[in-house]
MDTraj code that builds the backbone (N, CA, C; nanometers):
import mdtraj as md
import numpy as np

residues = "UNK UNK UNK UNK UNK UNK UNK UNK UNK UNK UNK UNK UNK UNK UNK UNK UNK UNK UNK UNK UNK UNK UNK UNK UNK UNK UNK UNK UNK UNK UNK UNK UNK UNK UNK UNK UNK UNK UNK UNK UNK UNK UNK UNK UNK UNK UNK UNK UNK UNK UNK UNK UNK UNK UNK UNK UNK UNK UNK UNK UNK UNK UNK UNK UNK UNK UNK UNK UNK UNK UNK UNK UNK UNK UNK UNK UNK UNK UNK UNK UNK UNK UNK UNK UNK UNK UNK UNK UNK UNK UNK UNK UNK UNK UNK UNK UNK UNK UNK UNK UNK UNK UNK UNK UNK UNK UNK UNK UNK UNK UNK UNK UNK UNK UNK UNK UNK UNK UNK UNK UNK UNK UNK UNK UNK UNK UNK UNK UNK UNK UNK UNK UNK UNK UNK UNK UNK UNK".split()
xyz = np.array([
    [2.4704, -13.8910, 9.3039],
    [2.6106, -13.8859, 9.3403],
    [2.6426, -14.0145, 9.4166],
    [2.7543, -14.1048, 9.4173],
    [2.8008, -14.2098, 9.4391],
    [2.7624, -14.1956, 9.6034],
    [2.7538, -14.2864, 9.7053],
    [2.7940, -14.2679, 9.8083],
    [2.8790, -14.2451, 9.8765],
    [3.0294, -14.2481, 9.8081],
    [3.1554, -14.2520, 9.8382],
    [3.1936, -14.1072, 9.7763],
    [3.0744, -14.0462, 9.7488],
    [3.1587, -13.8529, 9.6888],
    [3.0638, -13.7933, 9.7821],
    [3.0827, -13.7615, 9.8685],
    [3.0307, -13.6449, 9.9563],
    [3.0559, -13.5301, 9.9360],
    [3.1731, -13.5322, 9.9026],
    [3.2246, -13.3623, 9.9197],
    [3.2122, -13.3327, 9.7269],
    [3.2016, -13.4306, 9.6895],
    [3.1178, -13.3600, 9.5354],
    [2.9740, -13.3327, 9.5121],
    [2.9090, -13.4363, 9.6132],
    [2.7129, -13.3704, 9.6665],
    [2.7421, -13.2048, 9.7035],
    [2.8192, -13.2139, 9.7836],
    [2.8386, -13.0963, 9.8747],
    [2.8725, -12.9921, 9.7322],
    [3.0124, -12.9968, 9.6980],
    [3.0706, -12.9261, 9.5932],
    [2.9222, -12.8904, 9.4766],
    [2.8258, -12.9532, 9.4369],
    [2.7169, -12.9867, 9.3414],
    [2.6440, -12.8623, 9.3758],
    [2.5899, -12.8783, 9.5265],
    [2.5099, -12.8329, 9.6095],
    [2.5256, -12.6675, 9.5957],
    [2.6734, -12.6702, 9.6054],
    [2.7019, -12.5369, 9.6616],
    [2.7301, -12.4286, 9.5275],
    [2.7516, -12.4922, 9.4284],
    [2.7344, -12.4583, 9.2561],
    [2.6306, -12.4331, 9.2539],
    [2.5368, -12.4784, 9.2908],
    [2.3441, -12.4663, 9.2161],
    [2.3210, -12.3713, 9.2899],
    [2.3993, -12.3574, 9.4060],
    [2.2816, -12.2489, 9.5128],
    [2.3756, -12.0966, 9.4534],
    [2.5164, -12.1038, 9.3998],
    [2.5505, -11.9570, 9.3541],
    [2.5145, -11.9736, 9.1835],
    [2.5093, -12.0262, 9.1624],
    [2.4181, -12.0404, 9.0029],
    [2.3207, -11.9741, 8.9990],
    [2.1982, -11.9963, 9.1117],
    [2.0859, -11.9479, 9.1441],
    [2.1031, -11.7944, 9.1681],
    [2.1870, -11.7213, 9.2479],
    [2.2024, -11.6430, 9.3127],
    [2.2679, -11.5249, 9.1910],
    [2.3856, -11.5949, 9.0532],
    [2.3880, -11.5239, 8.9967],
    [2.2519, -11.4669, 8.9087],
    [2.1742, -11.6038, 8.9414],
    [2.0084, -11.5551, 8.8474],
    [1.9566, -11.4410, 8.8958],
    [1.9299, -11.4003, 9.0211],
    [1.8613, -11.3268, 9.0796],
    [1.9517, -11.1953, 9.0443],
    [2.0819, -11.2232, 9.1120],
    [2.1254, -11.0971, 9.0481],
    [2.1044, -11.0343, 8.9274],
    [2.1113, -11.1203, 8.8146],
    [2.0971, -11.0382, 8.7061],
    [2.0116, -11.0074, 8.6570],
    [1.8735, -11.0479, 8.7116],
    [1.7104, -10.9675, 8.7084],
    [1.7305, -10.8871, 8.7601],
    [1.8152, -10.8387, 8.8853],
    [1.8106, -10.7214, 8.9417],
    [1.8964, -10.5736, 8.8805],
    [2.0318, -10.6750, 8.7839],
    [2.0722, -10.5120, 8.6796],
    [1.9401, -10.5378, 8.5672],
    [1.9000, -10.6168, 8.5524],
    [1.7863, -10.5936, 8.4492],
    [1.6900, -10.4610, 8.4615],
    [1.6238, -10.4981, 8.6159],
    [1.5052, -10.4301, 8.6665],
    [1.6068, -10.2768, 8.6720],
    [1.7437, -10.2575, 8.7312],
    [1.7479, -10.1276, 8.7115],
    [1.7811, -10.0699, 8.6102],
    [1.8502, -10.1574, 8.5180],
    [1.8801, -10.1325, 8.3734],
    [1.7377, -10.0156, 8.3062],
    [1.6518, -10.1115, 8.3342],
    [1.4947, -10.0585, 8.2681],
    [1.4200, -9.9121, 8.3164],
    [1.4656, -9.9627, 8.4973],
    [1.4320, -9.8409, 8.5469],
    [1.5120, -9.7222, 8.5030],
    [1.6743, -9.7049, 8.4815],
    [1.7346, -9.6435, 8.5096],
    [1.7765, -9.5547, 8.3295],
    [1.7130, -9.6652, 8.2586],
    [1.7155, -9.6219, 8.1253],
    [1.5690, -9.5831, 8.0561],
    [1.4317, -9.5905, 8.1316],
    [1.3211, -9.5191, 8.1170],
    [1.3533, -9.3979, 8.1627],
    [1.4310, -9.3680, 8.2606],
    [1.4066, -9.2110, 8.3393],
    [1.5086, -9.1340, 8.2962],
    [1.5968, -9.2097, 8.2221],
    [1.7240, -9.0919, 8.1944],
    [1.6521, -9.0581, 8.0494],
    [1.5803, -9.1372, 7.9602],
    [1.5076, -9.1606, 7.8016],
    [1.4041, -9.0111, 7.8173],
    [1.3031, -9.0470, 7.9536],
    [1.2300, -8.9584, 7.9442],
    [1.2173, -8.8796, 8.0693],
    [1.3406, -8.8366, 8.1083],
    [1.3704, -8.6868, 8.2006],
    [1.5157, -8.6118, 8.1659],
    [1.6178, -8.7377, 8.2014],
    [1.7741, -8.6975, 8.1355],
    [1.7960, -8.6526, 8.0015],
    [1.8989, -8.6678, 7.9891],
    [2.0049, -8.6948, 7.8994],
    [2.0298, -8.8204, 7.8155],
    [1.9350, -8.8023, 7.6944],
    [1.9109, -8.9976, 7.5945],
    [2.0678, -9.0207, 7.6009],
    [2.1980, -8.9542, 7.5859],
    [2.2995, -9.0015, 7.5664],
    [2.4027, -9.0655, 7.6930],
    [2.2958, -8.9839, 7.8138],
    [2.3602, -9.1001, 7.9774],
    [2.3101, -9.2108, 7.9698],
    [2.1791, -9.1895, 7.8956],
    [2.0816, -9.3364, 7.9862],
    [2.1492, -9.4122, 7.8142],
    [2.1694, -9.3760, 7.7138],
    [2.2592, -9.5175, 7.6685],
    [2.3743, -9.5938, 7.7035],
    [2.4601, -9.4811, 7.7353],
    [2.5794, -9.5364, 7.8207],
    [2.5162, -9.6191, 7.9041],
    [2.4289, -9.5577, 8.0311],
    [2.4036, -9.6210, 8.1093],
    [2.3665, -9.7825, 8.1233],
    [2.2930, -9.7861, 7.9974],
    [2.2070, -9.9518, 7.9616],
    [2.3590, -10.0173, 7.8847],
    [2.4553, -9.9288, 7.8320],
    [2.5281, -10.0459, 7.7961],
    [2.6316, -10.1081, 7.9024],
    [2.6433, -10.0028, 7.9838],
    [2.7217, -10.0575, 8.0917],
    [2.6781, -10.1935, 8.1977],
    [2.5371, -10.1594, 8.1774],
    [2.4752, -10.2844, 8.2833],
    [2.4488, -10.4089, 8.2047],
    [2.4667, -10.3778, 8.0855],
    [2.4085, -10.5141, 7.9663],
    [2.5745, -10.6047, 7.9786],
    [2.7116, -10.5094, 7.9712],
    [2.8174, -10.5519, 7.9815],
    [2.8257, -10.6137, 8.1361],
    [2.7650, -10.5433, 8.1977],
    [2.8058, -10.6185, 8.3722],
    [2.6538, -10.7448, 8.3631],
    [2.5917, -10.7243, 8.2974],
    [2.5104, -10.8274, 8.3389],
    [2.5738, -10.9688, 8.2564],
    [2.6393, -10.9354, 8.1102],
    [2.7262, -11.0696, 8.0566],
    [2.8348, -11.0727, 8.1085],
    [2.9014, -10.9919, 8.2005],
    [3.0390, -11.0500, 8.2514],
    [2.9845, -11.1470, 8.4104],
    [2.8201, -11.0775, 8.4565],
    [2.8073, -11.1909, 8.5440],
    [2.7084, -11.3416, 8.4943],
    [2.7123, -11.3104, 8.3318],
    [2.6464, -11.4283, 8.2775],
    [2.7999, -11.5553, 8.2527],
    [2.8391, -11.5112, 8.2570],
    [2.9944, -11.5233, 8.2092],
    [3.0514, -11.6221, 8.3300],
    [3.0265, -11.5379, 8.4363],
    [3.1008, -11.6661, 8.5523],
    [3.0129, -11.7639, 8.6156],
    [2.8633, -11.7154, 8.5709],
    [2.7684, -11.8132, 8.6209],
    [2.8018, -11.9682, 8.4917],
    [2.8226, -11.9244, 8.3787],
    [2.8730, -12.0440, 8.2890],
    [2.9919, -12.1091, 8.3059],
    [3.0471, -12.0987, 8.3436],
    [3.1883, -12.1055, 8.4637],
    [3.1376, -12.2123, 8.5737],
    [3.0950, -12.1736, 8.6384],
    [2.9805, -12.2341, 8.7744],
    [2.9213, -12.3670, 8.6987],
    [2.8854, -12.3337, 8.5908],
    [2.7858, -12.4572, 8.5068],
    [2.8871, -12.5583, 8.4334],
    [2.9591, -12.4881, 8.4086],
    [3.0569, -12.6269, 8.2939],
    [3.1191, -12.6876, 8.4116],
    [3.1511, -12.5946, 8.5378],
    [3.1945, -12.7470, 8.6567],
    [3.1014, -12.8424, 8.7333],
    [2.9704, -12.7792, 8.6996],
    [2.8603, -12.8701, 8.7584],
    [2.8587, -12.9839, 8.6562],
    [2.8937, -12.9788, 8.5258],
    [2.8448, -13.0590, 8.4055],
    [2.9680, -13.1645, 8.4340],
    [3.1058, -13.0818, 8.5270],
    [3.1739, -13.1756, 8.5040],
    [3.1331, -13.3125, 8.6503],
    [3.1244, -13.2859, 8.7588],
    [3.0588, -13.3425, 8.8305],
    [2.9644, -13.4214, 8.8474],
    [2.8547, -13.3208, 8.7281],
    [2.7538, -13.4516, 8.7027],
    [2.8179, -13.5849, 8.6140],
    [2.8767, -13.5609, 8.5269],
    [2.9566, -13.6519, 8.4491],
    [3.0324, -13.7774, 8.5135],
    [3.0968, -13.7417, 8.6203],
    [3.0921, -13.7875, 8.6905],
    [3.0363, -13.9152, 8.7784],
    [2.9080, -13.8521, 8.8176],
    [2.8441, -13.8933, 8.8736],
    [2.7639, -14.0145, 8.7847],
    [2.7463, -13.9812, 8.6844],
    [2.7081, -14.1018, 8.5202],
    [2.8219, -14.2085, 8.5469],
    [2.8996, -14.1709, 8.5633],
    [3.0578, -14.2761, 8.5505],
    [3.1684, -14.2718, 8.6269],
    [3.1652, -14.3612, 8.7276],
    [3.2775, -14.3663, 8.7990],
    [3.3950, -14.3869, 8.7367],
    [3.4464, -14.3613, 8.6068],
    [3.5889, -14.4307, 8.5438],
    [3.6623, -14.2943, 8.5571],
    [3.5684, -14.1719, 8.6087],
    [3.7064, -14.0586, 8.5712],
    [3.7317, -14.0177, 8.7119],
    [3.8410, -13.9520, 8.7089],
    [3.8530, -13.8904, 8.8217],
    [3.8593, -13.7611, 8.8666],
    [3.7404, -13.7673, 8.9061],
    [3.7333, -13.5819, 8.9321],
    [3.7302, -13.5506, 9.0700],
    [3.8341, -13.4813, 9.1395],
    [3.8276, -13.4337, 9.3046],
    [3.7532, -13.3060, 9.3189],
    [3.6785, -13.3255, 9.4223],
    [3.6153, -13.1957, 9.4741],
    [3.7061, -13.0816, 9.4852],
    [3.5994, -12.9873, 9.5043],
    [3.6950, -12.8759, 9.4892],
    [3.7935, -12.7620, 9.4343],
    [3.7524, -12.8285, 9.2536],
    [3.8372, -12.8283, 9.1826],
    [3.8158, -12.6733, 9.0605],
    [3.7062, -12.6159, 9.1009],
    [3.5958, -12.5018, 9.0319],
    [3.7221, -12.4335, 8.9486],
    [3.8141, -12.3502, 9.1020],
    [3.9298, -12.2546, 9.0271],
    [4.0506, -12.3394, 8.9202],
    [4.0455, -12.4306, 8.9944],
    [4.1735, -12.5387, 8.9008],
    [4.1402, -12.5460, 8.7805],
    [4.0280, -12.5661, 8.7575],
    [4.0257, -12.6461, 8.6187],
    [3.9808, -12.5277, 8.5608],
    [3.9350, -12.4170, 8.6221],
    [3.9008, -12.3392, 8.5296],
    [3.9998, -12.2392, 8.4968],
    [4.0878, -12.2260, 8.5907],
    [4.2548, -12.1353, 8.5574],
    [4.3183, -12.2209, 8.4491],
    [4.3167, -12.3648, 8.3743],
    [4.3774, -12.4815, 8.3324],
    [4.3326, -12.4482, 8.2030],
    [4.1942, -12.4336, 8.1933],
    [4.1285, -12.3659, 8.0455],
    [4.1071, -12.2104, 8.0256],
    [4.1847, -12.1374, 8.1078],
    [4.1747, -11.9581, 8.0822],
    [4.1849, -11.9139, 7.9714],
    [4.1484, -11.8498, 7.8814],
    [4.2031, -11.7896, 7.7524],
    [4.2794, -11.6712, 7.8323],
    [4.3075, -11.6598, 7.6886],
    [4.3645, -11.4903, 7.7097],
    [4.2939, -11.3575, 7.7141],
    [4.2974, -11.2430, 7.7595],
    [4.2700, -11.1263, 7.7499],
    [4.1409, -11.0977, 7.6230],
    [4.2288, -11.1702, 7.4920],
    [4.1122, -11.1544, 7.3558],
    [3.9636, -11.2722, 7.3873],
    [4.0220, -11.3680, 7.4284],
    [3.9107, -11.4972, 7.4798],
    [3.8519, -11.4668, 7.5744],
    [3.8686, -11.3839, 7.6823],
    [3.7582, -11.3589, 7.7893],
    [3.7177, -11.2106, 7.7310],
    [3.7253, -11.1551, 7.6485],
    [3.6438, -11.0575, 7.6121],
    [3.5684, -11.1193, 7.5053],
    [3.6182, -11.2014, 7.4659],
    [3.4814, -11.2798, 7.3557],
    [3.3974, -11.3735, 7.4048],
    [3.4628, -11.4053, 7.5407],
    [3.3277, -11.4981, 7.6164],
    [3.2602, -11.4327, 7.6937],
    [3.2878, -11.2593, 7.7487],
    [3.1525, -11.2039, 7.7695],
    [3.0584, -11.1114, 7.6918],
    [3.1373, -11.0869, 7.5516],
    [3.0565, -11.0978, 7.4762],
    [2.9640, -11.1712, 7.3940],
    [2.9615, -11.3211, 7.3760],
    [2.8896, -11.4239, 7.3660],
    [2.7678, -11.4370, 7.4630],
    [2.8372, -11.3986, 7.5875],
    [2.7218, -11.4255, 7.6846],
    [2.6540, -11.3247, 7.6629],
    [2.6536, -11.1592, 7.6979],
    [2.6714, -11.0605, 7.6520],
    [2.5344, -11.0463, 7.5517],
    [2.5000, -11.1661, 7.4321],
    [2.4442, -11.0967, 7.3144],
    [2.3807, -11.2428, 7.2843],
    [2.3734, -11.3210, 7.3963],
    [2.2581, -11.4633, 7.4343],
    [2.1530, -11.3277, 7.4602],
    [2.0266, -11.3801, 7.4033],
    [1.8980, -11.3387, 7.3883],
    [1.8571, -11.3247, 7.4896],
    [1.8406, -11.4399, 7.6169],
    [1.8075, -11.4063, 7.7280],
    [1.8964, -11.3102, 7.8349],
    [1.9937, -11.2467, 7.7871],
    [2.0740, -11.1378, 7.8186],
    [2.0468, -11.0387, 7.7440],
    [2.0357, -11.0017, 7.6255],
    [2.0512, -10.9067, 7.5883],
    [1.9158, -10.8278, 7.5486],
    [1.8343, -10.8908, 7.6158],
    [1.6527, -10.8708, 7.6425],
    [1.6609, -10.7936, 7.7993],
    [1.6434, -10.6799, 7.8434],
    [1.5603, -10.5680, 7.7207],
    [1.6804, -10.4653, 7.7297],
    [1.8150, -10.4773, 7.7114],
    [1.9463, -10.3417, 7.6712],
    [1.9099, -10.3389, 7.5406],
    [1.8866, -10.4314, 7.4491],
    [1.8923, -10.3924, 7.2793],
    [1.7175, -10.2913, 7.2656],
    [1.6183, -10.3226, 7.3775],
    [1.4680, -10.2520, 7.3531],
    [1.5424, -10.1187, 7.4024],
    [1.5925, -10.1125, 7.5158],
    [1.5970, -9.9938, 7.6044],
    [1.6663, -9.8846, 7.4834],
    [1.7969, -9.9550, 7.4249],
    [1.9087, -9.8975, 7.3485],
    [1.7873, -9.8280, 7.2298],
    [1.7118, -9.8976, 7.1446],
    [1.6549, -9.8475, 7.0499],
    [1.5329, -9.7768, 7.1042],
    [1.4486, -9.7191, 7.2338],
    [1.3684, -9.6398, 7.2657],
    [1.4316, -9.5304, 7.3448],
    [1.5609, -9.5093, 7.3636],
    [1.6019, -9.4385, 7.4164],
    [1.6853, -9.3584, 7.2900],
    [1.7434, -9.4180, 7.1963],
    [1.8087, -9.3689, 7.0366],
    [1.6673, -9.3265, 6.9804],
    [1.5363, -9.3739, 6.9926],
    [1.4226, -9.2785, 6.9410],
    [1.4048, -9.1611, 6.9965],
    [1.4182, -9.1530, 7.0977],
    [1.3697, -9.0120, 7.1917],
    [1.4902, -8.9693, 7.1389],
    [1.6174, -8.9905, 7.1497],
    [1.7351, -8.9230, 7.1323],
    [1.7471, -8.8230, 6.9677],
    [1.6553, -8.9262, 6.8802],
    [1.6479, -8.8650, 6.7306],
    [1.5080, -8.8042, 6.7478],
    [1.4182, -8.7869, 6.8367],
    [1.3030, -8.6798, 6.7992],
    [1.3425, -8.5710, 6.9146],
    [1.4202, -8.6054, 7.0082],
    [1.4083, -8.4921, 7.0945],
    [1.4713, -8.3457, 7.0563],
])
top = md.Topology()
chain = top.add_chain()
for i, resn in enumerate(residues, 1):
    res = top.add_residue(resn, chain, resSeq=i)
    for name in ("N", "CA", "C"):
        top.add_atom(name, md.element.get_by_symbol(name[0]), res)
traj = md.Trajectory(xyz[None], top)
């Protein structure tokens, strides 16, 4: 970062560390996803614990969703930082990203994109089909 952008080091800084933070979170609907869809598979009700895994597979791509959000303004910053010819002000995360909003149909197709990325949708699509097995032998 230039010496003369501080508050875009800063702005950089403070992107990577909730970037990070959405990571952790979403190992953590993972881990209960798994937990919470082994025990409903084999004690509950196979038809809660599917609901259940699809609801957390949807909350885990709607928080894959704003962590890519987080990333296309880091990309813009770093860009930046390659080339002083543009001008990008700190600060700018909500601006530019209210500037490119879709509509209602576009943010339901960008958390479904995220949603049904492999490294998201690992393990709701295992859980979904061992929990639809028990559901067809039980």
């Amino acid at each position: 970062m230039p010496p003369d952008q501080p508050d875009l080091a800063h702005e950089w800084a403070t992107l990577q560390n909730n970037i990070e933070q959405y990571e952790r979170n979403s190992l953590l609907i993972k881990l209960v996803a798994v937990t919470l869809g082994l025990l409903l598979a084999a004690f509950g009700p196979a038809p809660l614990g599917i609901g259940a895994v699809l609801v957390l597979w949807l909350q885990e791509g709607i928080f894959r969703t704003s962590q890519a959000r987080l990333g296309a303004r880091i990309e813009i910053i770093e860009a930046r930082a390659r080339s002083d010819a543009g001008s990008t002000a700190a600060f700018q995360l909500h601006t530019d990203w209210h500037a490119q909003r879709p509509g209602t149909a576009g943010l339901l197709a960008e958390y479904a994109r995220n949603a049904l990325r492999p490294t998201v949708a690992y393990p709701y699509a295992v859980l979904l089909m061992l929990t639809g097995l028990v559901l067809a032998l039980g």
